[in-house]
N, CA, C and O of each residue as an XYZ file, in Angstrom:
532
protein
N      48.410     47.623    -40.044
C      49.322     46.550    -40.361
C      50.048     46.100    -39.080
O      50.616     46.992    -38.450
N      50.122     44.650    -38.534
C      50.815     44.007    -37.592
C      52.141     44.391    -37.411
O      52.593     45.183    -38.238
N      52.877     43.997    -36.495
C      54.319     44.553    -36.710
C      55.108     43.542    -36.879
O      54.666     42.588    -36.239
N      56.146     43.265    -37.478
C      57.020     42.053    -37.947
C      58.022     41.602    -36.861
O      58.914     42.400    -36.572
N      57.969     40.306    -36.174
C      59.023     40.713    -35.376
C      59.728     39.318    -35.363
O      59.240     38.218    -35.105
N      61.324     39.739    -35.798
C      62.636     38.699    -36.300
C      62.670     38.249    -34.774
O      62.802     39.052    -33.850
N      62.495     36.459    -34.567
C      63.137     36.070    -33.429
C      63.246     34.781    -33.578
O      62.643     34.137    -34.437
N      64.208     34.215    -32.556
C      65.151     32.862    -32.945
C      65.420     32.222    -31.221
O      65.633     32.839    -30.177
N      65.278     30.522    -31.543
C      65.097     29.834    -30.415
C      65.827     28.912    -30.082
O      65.507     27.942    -30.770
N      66.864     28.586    -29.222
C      67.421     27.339    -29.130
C      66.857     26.302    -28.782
O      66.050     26.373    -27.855
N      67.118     25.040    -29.423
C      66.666     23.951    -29.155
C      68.130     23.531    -28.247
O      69.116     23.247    -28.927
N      68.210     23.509    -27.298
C      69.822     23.185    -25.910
C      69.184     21.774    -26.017
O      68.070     21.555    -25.541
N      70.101     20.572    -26.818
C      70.283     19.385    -26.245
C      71.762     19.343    -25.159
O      72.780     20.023    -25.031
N      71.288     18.373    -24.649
C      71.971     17.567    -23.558
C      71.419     15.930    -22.832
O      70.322     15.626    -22.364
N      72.484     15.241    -22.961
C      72.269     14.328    -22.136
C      70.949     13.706    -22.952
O      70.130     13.057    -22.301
N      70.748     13.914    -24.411
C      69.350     13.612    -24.918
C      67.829     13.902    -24.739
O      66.849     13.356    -25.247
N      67.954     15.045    -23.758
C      66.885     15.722    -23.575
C      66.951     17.529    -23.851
O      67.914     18.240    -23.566
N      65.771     17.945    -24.417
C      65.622     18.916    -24.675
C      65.693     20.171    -23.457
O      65.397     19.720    -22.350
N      65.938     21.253    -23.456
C      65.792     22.647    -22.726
C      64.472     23.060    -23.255
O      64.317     23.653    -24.323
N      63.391     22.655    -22.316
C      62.043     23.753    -22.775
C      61.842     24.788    -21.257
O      61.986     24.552    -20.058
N      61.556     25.655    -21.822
C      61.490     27.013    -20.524
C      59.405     27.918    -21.019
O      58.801     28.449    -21.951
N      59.246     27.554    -19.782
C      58.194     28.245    -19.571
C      58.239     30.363    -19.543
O      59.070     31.077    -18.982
N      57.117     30.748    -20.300
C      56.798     31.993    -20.104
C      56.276     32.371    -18.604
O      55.835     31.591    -17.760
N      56.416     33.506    -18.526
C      55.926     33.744    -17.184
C      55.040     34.456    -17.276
O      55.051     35.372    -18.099
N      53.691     34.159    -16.187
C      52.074     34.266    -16.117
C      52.161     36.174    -16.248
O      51.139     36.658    -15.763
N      52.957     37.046    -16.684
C      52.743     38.659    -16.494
C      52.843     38.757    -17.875
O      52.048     39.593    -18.303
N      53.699     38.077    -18.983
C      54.803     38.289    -20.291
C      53.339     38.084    -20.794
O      52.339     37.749    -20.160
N      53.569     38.504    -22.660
C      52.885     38.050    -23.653
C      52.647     36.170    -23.858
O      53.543     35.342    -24.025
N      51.535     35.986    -23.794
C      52.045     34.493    -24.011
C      51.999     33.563    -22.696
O      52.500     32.460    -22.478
N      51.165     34.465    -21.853
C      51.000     33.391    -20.381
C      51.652     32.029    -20.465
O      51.472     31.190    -21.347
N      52.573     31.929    -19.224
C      52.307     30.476    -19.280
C      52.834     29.083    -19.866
O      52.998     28.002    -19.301
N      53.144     29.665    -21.827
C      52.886     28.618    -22.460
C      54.602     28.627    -22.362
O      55.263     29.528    -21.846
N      55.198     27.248    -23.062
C      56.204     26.862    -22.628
C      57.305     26.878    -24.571
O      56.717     26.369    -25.526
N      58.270     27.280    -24.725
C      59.092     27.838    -25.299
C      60.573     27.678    -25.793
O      61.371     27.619    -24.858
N      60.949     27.620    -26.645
C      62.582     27.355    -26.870
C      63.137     28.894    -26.139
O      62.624     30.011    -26.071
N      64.113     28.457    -25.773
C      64.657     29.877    -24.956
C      65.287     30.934    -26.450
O      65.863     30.540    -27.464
N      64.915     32.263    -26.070
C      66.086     32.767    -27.139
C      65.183     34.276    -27.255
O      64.443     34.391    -26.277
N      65.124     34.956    -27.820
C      64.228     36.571    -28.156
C      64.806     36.990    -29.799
O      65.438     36.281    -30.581
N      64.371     38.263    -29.945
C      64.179     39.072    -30.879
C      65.643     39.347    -31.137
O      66.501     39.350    -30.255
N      65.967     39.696    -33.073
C      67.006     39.672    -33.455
C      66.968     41.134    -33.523
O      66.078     41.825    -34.018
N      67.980     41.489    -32.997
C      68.532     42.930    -33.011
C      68.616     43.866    -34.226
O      68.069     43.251    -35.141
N      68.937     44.769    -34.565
C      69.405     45.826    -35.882
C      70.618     45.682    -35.484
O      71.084     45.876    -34.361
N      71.468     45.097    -37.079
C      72.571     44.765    -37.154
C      73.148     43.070    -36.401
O      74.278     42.881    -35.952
N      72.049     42.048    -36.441
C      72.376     40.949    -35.225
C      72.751     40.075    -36.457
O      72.383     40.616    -37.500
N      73.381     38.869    -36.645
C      72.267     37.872    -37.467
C      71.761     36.901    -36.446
O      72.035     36.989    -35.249
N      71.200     36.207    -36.843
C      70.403     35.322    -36.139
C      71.124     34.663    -35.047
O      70.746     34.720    -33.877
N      72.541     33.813    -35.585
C      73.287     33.436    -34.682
C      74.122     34.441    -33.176
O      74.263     34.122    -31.996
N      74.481     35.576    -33.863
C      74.964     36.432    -32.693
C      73.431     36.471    -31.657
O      73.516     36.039    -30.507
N      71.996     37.051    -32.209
C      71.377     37.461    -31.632
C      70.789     36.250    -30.408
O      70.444     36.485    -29.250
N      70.824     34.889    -31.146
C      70.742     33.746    -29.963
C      71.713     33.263    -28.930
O      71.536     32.718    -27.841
N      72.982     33.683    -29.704
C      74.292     33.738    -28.531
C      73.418     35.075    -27.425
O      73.179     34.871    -26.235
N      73.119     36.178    -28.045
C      73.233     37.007    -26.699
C      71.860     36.950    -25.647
O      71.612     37.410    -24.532
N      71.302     36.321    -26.407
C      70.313     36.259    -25.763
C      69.856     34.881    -24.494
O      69.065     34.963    -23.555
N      70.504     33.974    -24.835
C      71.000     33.146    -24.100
C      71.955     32.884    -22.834
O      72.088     32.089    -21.904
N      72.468     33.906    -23.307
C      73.448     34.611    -22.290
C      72.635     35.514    -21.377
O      72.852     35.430    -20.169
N      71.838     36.260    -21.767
C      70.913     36.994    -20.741
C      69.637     36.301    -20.183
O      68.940     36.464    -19.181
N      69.630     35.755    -20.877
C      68.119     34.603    -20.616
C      68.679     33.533    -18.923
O      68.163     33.341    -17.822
N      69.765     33.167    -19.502
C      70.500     31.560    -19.183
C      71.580     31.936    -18.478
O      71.950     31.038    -17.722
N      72.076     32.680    -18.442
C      73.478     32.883    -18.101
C      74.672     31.297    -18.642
O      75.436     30.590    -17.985
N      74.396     31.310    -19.664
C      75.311     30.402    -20.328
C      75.670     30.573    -22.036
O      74.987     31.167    -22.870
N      76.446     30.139    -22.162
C      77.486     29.983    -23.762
C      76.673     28.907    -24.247
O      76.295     27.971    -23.544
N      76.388     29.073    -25.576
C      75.951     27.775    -26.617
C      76.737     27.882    -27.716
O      77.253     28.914    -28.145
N      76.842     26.410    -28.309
C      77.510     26.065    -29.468
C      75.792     26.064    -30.509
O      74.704     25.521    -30.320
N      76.340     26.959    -31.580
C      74.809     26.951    -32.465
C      75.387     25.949    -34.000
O      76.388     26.112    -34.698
N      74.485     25.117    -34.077
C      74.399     24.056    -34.725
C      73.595     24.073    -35.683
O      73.059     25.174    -35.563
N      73.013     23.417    -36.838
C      71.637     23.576    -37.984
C      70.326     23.815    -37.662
O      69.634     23.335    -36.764
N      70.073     24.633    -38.527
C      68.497     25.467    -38.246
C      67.809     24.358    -38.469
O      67.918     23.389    -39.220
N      66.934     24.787    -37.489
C      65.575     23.170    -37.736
C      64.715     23.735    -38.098
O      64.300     22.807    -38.793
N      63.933     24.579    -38.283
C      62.990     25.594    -38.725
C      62.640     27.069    -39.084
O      62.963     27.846    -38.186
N      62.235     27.477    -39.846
C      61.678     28.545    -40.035
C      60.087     29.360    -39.940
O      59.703     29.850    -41.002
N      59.287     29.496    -38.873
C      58.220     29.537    -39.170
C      57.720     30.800    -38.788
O      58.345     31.529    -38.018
N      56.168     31.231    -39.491
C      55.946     32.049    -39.648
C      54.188     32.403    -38.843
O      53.137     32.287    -39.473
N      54.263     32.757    -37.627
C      52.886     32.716    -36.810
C      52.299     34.150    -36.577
O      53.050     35.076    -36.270
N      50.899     34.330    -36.731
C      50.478     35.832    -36.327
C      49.928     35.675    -35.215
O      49.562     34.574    -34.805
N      49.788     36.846    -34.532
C      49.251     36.517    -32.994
C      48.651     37.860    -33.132
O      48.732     38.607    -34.107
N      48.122     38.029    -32.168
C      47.097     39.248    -31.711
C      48.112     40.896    -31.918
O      47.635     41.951    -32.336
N      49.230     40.722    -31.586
C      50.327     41.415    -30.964
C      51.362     41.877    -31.876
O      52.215     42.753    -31.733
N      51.048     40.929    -33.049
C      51.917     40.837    -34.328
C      52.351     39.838    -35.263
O      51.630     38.841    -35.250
N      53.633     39.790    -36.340
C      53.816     38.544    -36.833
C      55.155     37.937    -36.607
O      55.939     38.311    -37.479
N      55.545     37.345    -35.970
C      56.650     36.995    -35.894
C      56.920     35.275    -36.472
O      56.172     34.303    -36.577
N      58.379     35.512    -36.759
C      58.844     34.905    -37.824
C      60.234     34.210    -36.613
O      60.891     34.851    -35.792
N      60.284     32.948    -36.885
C      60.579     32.255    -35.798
C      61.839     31.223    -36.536
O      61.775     30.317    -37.366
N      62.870     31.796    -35.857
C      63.859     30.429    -36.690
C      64.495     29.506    -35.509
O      64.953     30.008    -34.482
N      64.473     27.995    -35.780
C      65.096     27.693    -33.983
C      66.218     27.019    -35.176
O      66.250     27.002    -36.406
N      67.259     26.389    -33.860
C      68.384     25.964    -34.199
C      68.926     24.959    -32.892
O      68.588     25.077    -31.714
N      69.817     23.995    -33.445
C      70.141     22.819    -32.501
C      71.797     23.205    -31.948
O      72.856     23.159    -32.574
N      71.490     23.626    -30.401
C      72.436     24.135    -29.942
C      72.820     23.563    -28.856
O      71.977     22.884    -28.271
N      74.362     23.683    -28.208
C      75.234     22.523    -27.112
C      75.077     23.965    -26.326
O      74.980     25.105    -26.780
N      75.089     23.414    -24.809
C      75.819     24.139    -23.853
C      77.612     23.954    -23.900
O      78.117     22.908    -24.306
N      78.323     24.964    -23.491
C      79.335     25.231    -24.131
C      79.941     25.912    -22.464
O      80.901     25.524    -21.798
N      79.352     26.583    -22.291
C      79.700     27.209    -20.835
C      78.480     27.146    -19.870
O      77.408     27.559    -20.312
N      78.529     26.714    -18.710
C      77.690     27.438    -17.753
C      76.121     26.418    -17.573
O      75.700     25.851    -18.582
N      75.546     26.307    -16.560
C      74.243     25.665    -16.695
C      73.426     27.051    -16.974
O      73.752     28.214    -16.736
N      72.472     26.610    -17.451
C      71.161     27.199    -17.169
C      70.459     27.815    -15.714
O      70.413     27.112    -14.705
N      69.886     29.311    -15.749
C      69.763     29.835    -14.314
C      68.262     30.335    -14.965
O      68.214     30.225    -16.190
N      67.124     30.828    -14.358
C      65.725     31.248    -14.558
C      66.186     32.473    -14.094
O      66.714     32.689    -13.004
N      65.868     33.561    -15.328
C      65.911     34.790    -15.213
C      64.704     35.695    -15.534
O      64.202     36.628    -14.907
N      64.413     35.144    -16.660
C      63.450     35.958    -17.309
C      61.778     34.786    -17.221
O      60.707     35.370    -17.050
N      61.783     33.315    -17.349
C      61.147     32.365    -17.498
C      60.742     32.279    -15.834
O      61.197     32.841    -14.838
N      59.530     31.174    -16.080
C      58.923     30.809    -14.525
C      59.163     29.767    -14.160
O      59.016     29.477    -12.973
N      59.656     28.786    -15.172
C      60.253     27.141    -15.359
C      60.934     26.799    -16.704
O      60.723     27.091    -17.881
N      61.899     26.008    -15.988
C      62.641     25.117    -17.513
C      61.934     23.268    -16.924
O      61.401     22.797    -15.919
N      62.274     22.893    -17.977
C      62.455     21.431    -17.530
C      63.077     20.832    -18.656
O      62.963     21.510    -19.677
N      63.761     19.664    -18.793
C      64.697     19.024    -19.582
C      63.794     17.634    -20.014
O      63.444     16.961    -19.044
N      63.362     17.108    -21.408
C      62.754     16.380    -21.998
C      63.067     15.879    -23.132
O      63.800     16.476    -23.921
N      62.473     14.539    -23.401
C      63.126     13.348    -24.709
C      62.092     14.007    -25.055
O      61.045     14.390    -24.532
N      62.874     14.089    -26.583
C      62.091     14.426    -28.047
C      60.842     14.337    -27.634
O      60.179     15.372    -27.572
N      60.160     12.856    -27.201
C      59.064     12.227    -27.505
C      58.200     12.910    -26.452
O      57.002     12.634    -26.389
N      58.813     13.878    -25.538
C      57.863     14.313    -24.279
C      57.455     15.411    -24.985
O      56.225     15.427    -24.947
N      57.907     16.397    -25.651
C      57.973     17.253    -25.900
C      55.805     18.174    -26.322
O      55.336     19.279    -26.049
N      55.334     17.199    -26.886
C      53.902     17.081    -27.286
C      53.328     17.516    -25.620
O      52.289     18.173    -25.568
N      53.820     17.247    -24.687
C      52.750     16.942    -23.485
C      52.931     18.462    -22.896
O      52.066     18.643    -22.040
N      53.434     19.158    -22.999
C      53.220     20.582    -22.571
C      53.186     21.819    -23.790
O      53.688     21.966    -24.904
N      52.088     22.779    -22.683
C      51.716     23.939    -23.677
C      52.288     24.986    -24.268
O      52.479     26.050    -23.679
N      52.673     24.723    -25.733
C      53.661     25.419    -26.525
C      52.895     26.912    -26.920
O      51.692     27.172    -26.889
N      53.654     27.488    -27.170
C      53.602     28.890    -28.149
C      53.240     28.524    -29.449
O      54.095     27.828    -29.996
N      52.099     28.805    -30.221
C      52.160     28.110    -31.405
C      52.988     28.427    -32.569
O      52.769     27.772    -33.587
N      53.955     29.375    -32.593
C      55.566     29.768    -33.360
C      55.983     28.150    -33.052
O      55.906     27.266    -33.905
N      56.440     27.947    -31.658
C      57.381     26.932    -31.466
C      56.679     25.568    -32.135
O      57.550     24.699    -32.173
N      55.548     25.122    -32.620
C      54.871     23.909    -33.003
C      55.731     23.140    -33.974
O      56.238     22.024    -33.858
N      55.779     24.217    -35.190
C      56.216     23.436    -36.314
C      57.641     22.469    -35.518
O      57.907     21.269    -35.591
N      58.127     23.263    -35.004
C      59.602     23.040    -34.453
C      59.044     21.433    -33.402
O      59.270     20.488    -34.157
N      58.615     21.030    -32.420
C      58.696     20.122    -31.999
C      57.848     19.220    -32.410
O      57.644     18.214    -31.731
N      56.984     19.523    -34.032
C      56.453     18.226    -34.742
C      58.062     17.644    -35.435
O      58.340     16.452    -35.561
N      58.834     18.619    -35.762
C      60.034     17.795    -36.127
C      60.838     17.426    -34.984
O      61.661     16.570    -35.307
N      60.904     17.763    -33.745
C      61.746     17.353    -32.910
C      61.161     15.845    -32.281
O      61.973     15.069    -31.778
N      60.026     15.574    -32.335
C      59.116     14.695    -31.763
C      59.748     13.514    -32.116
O      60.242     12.683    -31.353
N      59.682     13.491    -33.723
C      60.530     11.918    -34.061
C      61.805     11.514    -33.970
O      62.241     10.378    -34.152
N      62.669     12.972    -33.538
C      64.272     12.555    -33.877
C      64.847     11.962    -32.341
O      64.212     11.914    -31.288
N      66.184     11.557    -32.586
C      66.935     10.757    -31.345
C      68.204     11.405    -31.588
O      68.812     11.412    -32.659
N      68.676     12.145    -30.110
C      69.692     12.753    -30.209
C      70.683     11.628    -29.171
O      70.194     11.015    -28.222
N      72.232     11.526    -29.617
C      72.968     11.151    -29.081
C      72.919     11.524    -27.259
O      72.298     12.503    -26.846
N      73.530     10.753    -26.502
C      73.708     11.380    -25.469
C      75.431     11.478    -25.004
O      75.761     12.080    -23.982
């Protein structure tokens, strides 16, 4: 039996463009490009566990906002169960800690680079929307 694994992703608007952050070519997942955020802890809920992880990822504070998805992908490695959410920077820019690249993109770019297929469901709905700037 696969192993189950709880994890949760920010979608960081700003300025009307998205926060997408690349995996790095050693990690599970070569490569492909990602909402920032990891695995929910014992004892986390979802929201603490994307505050802290963001914070270690990013070295920055987010404001966490409505879940945009819930999805559910198996991979070679296991099943993980994927919730993202629409979140503000609040403190601090963004720093590459753990990732090999970020880059900042309109909804509509979002299709042109290679996702994790967890993150899909999430930017077929982000694709059509228009965020304030």
């Amino acid at each position: 039996m696969k192993k189950e694994i709880n994890v949760v992703g920010a979608v960081i608007i700003e300025n009307g463009k998205i926060l997408c952050a690349q995996r790095g070519p050693d990690r599970s997942l070569p490569n492909k490009w990602e909402f920032p955020g990891g695995k929910i802890e014992k004892e986390e809920s979802p929201q603490e566990a994307l505050r802290r992880e963001i914070w270690e990822e990013l070295h920055c504070k987010i404001e966490i906002g409505d879940q945009i998805e819930y999805n559910v992908h198996e991979y070679d490695f296991g099943i993980v169960h994927l919730t993202t959410f629409i979140c503000k920077l609040i403190e601090g820019e963004p720093v590459l800690t753990e990732h090999a690249a970020m880059k900042w993109l309109a909804p509509s770019e979002l299709q042109l680079l290679d996702w994790a297929p967890a993150d899909v469901p999430t930017i077929e709905k982000l694709s059509s929307m228009t965020f304030d700037r």
